[in-house]
C-alpha positions in Angstrom: -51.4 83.5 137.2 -51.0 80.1 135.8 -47.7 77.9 136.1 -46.9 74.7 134.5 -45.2 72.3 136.7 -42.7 69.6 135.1 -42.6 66.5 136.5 -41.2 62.9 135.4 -42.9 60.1 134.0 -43.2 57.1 135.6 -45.7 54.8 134.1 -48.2 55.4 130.6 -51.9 54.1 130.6 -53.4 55.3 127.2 -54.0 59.0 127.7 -53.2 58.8 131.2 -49.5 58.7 132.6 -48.4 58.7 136.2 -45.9 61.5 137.0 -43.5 62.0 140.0 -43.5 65.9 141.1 -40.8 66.4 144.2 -41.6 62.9 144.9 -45.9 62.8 145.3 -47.1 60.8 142.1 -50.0 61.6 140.3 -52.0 60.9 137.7 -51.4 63.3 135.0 -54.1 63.6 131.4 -52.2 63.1 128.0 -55.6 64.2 125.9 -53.3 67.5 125.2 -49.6 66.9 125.3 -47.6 67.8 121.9 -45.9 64.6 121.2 -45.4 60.9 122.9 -44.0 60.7 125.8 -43.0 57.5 128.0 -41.3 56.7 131.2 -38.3 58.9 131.8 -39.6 61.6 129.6 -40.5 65.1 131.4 -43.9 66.6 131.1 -44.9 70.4 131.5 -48.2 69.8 133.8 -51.4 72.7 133.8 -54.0 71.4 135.8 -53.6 67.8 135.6 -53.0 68.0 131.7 -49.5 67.4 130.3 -49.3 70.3 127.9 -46.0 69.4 126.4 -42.9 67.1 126.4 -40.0 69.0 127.7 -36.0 68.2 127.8 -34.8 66.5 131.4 -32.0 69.9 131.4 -34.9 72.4 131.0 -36.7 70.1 133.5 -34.0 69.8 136.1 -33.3 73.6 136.0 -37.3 74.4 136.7 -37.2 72.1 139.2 -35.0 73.6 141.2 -36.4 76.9 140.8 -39.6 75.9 142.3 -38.0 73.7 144.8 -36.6 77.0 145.9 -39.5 78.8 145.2 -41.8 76.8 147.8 -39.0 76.4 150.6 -38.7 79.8 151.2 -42.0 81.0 150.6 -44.3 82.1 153.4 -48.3 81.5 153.5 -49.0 84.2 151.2 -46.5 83.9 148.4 -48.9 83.9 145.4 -47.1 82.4 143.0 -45.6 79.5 145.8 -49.5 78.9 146.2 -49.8 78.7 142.4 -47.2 75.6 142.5 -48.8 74.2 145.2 -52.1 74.2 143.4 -50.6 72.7 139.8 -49.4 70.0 141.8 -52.8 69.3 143.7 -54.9 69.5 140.9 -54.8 66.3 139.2 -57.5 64.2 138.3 -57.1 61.5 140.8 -55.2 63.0 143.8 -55.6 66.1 145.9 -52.3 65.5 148.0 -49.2 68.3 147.4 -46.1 69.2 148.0 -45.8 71.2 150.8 
């Protein structure tokens, strides 16, 4: 299974754009990502690769799924461990949520 995590944007560098996931910031690709974003804006993340600019409601209401999602998951929760590896896949960072 693959998930796409959003997260917010917090800074842009080129094709490179820090994002804050649940509070752990990482550096997130823009190579991919179908239109401009900049600080504020919410991303969809896939393996540290902003696929797509998404609206803060859709973003907020995600959020809090997967907030829920890895709070009450145990070890073995498959798709908990699919959110936990979105977020520790970027490009510059191997630290997670969780």
């Amino acid at each position: 299974m693959c998930l796409g995590v959003p997260g917010r944007v917090v800074s842009v560098d080129g094709m490179m754009a820090e994002v804050d996931f649940w509070g752990a910031r990482k550096m997130v690709r823009l190579d991919v990502v179908d239109a401009p974003v900049a600080p504020g804006d919410y991303i969809l993340n896939h393996v540290g690769f902003a696929i797509r600019r998404i609206p803060a409601d859709e973003a907020v209401e995600t959020l809090a799924l997967y907030d829920e999602l890895l709070r009450l998951a145990d070890a073995e929760d498959l798709m908990a461990a699919d959110v936990r590896g979105e977020l520790e896949a970027s490009p510059e960072h191997g630290d997670g949520h969780g």
